[in-house]
N, C-alpha and C positions, 0 to 999 in steps of 0.2 A: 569550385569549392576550395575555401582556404587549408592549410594547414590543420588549425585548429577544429575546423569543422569534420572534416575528415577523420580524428582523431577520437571526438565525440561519437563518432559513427562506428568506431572499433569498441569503442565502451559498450555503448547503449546496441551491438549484435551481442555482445557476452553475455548481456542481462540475463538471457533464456537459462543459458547454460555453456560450459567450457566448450570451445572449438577447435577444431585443428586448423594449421593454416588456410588447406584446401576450404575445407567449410566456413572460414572468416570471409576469404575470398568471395564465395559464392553468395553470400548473407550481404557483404558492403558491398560488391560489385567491382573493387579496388582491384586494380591490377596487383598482381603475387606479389612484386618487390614492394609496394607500396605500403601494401597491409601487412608485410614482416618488417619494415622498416618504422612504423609506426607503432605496432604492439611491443618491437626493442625495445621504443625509447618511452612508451607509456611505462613498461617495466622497468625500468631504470630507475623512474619516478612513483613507483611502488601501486601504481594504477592500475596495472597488469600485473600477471605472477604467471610461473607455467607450472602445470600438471606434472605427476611424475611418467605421463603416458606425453607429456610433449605440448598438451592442450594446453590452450592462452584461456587463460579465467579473471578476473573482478580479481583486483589486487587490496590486501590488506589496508591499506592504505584508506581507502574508501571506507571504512568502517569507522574508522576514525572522522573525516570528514561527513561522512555520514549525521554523526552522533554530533556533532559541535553543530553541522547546521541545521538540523531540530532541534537543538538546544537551544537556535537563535530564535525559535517561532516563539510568542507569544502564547498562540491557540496551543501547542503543544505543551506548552509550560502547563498553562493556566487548566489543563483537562486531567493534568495526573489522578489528580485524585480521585475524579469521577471514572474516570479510566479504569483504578484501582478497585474499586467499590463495584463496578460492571461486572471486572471479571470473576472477582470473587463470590458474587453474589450468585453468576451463573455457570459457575465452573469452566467456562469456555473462554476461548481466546478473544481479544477486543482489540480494534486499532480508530485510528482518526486519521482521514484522508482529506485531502486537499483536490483541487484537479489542476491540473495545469495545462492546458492546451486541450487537448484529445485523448490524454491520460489522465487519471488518478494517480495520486503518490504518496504512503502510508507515511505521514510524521513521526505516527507513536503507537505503541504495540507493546501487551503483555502478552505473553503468549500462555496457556491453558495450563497446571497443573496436572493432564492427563495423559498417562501415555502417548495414545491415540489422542491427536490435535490438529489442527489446521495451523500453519506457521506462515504468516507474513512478515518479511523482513521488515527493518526497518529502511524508509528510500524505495522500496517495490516500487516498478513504476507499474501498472496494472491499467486495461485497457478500459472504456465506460459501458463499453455497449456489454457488459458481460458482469454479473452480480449485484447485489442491491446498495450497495454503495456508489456502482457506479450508473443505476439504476437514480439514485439521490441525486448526486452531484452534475447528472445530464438532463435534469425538470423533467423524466419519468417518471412514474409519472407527477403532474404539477406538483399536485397536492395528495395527500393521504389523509383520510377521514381517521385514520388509526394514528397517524403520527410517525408509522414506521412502514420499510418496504421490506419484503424478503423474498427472498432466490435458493432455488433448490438447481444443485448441480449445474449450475449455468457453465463456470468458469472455470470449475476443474469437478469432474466427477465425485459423488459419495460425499459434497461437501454441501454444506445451506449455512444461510447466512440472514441474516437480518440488520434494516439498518435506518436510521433517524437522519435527519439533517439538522445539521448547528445553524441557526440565520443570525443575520445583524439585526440592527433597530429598525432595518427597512424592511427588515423581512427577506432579504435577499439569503440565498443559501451559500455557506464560505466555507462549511468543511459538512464530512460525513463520519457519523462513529457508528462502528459495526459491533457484532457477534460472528461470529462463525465458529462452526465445528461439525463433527463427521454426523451424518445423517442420520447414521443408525443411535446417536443422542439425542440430536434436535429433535428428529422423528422429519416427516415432509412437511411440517406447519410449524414450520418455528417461531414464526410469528407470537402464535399461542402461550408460548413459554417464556419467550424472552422478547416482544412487544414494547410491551409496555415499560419494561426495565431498561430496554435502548431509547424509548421514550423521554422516559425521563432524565437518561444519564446525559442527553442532549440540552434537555434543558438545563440543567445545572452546570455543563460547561458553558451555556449561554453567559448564564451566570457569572460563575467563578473566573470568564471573560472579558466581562465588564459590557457583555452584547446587549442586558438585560435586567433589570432591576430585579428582578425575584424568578422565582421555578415556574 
């Protein structure tokens, strides 16, 4: 494994949460020197940052990048507004996710005006086999006779979530835009509530995509 690949592997263990060297170690399998000689010089480059307790975490930096390269997507561009319109309509947090390999990765996210909210970063890499997004985005199932999927506490407790898929002109599925929020909102059938409004918010970024002539 190269350099740079190795170095991707100190990032993408911090994802979860800040580590100590010991526990970086243990998570990339890198030998000690390896994995402090690397998280230095990612932090050098503001890739990494450390804790006041000493832990290596996601460096500022990345937020920035972050933000410019969702900025480069088209589909993220092109969804603001329907995005806009989701959340406020259902008081609850919405994002658009893509997949990329084996994961899902949130583009775009407002997050809920309520206290009490489910927060997805923006960049999350989030794994498929766990909520209705990534329930969309893995042909779980095919199709929906409702238009929408939804997940009760799949992928982090007390949370549901509901979720539509964006397709091209082929019908192929290229991104997924959600709901979520805390359960004791949604209630266990969020579907019910918020369906048909991810429904359609779907099709309207179809839309406002250029994936589709009309809603």
């Amino acid at each position: 494994m190269g350099v740079l690949d190795k170095a991707v592997e100190v990032l993408a263990a911090l994802e979860e949460r800040p580590l100590a060297l010991a526990e970086l170690v243990e998570v990339t399998g890198l030998p000690r020197a390896t994995a402090h000689r690397l998280a230095k010089a990612l932090e050098s480059h503001g890739l990494v940052r450390r804790e006041a307790d000493g832990r290596f975490a996601l460096g500022t930096r990345l937020i920035a990048l972050g933000r410019v390269a969702a900025d480069g997507l088209p589909l993220a561009q092109a969804a603001s507004e329907a995005l806009l319109v989701l959340r406020d309509s259902t008081g609850e947090s919405v994002q658009l996710f893509i997949r990329e390999g084996d994961r899902r990765v949130c583009i775009a996210a407002l997050q809920s005006l309520h206290g009490l909210r489910t927060i997805v970063p923006l960049g999350a890499s989030l794994p498929l086999d766990a909520g209705s997004a990534g329930k969309v985005l893995s042909g779980v199932p095919k199709r929906s006779s409702e238009g929408w999927v939804e997940s009760i506490g799949e992928r982090e407790a007390g949370v549901a979530s509901v979720s539509a898929p964006i397709r091209d002109s082929n019908g192929t599925v290229v991104a997924a835009v959600s709901v979520s929020g805390p359960i004791e909102r949604t209630t266990r059938h969020p579907g019910r509530q918020y369906g048909s409004m991810v429904a359609t918010a779907a099709r309207q970024i179809e839309v406002d995509a250029g994936l589709r002539l009309e809603p």
